[in-house]
Structure formats: structure tokens, C-alpha cells
N, C-alpha and C positions, 0 to 999 in steps of 0.2 A: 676795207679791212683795217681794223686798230687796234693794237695793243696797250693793254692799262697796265702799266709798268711802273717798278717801284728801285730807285738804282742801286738799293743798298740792301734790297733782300734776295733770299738763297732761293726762293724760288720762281722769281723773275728771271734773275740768272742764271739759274738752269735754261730756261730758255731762248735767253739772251745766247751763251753759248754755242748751244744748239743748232740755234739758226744761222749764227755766223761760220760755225764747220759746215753749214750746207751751202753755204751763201747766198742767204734768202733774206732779204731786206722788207721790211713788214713797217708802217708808220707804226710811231706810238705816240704813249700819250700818258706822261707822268704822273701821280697817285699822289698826293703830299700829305703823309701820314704823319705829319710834325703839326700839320694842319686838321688834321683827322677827316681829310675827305673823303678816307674809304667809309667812314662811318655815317656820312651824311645820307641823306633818301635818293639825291642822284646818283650816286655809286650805287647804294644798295637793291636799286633795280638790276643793276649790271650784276652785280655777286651779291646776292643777300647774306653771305658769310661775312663781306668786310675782308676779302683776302683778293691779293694782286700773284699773278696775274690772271688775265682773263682777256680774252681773244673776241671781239665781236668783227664777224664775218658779214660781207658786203649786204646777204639778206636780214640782215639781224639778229642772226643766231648767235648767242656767246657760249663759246667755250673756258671752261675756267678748270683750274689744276695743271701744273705745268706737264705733267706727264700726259695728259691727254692731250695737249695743243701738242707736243712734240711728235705726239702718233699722228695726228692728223696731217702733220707738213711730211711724216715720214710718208705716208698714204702719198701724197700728191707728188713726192721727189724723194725716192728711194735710195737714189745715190747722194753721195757716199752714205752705206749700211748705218744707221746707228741705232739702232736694235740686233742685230744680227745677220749672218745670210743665210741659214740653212734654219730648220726645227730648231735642232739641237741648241745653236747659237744664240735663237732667239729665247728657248726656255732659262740657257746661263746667264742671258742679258738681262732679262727680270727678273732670275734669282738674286745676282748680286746687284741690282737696281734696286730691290727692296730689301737687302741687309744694308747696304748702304744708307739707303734713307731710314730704316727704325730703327738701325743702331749706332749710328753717324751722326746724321746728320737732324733728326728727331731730338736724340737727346744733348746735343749742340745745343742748339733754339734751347731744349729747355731748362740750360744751365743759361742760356743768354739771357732769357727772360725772367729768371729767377733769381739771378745774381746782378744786372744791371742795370744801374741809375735811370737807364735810358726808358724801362718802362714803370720806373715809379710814379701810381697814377692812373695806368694806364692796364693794370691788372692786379688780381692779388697771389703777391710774389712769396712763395715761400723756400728760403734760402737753404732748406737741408734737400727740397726735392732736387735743388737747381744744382748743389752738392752731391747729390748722390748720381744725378743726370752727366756729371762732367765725368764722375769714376767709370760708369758705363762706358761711356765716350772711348775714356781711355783705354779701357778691356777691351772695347771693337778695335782701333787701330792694331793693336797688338796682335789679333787675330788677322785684320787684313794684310797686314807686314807680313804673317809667315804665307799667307795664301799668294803673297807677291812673289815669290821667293822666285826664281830666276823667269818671272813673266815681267811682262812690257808693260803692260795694261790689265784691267782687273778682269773682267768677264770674257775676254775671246784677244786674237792678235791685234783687233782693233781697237780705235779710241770709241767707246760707244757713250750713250747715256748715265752705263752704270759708273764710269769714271767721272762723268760730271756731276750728279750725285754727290759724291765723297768725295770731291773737289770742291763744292758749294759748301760742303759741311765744314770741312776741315778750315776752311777760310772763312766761315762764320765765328769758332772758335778762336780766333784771333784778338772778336773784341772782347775777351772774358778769358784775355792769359791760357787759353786753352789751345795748346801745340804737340806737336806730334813730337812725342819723347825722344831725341837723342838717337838711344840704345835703335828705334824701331826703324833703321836703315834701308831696308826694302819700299817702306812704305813711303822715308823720304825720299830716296831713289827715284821712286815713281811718281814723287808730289813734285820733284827739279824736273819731271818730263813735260808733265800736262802744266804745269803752269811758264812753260819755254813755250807753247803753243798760242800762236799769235791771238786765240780766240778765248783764250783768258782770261783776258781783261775786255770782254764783253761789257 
């Protein structure tokens, strides 16, 4: 089993995370996208998208999208829960697993990549999308602040996926001046809890 891991993206880290709140140690195998190896013909057998990460399993099946590798290890070692424990939990956990990602951390990335020297070159950047991408941004947190409002965690009493989600996002935003307002207190609240969690800096 080997992981194609990338140390600087949001959704490696999502899985990086993941596994270390399960404590499930998996080889890996770095991606050098400064190098553009994911674009090379050897990668792109493994993920013909050119996207990290991507999980190939001992028979040689690759798994790729971080949400799916994470169901899969939830499959094989269910404890501790991070999808949910009951129905209920788990339909909240992929509700707020998918606002998080389309409106977090989606439009994150696309004010990163629109706004960012770092892919001049490497797409064609247009700075009012990447602009209008960061305002979205900031309208979700403001929304998940009030949905915070005297909870722990975003989707259930636990730490689940949907908190790593909008933890990946919100600390993508980081490199493009893009932080969680001041005023939105709940949501910093909750952003001083999960990143005191030792598997944060995955």
C-alpha cells in the first residue's frame, strides 16, 4: 500500500489528518509538483487527472479523491467514528462535509489559484474570478460561525471529516491573505480547538 502525497495540499491533508486521528500509518511517496511530476505519463497512469492524492492498494488498485480513501480506511477501522455513528450523524456529516468543501474550501483554492504567483504559468488565472471566489469564502465562514454558535464541532459532538474539510480550507486561505474575520468568534473559537489537536499538523 502507497500513498502519492503532496505536503502542501488541502487535499492530501485532509487525509493526512484523517489517518493520524485514526492512527493508521500508511507509506507514502511525495508528488513534486514544483517539478510537475504529477503531469508526467508515470503519474498519469496512477491519476490521469494529475491530482494528489491517490492511494494504490497492495493488488494494484488506486484509489484517488480524498474522500473516498478516507471511507475506505473508515470501512476497515471504524473506530474512532469520523463519518458519524448512527443514520442521522452520518447524513449531518456529509451534509456539512459538502458545504464545507463547495463553499470553503473550493472557493479557497479558487481565489489561491487565481490570485497567486505561485501558479503563474501553470493555468490561466483570472483575478476577478479569484476575487469574487475569496468574497464567497468569506460569506461561508460567516455562515459557519453562526451554525457554531454554542457547538464544539461542526457536524455532530465529534471531531469528524466535516471539520477537517474547513480546517484544510480555511488554512489554505492563509497563503492569499485570506483569514477568518475578527468579528466571526465562533468560528475562531472552533478554529483554536481543531488546530490544538495534535493531528493538525499532519
Amino acid at each position: 500500500m502507497k500513498l502519492y502525497d503532496l505536503a502542501a495540499g488541502s487535499n492530501p491533508r485532509r487525509v493526512r489528518i484523517y489517518l493520524a486521528e485514526k492512527g493508521i500509518e500508511v507509506p507514502s511517496q511525495p508528488v513534486d509538483m514544483m517539478k510537475r511530476e504529477n503531469e508526467q505519463p508515470e503519474y498519469r497512469k496512477i491519476n490521469p487527472f494529475g491530482k494528489m492524492p491517490a492511494l494504490e492498494l497492495d493488488d494494484g488498485t488506486i484509489l484517488t479523491e480524498s474522500m473516498a480513501i478516507c471511507r475506505y480506511f473508515e470501512e476497515l477501522n471504524p473506530e474512532p467514528p469520523m463519518f458519524g455513528r448512527n443514520p442521522l450523524e452520518k447524513a449531518q456529516v456529509e451534509m456539512w462535509n459538502r458545504r464545507a468543501e463547495l463553499n470553503v474550501l473550493i472557493p479557497v483554492a479558487m481565489c489561491f489559484q487565481h490570485t497567486s504567483d505561485f501558479w503563474i504559468g501553470r493555468l490561466e488565472q483570472h483575478k476577478g474570478w479569484g476575487e469574487a471566489s475569496r468574497a464567497n469564502a468569506l460569506a461561508s465562514m460567516a455562515i459557519f460561525d453562526e451554525h457554531l454558535k454554542g457547538r464544539e464541532f461542526v457536524a455532530s459532538d465529534d471531531y469528524t471529516v466535516a471539520d477537517i474539510t474547513l480546517q484544510c480550507g480555511i488554512l489554505l486561505g492563509k497563503g492569499v491573505a485570506l483569514k477568518i474575520p475578527e468579528e466571526l468568534e465562533n468560528l475562531t473559537a472552533w478554529w483554536g480547538r481543531v488546530t490544538s489537536r495534535p493531528t493538525a499538523r499532519a
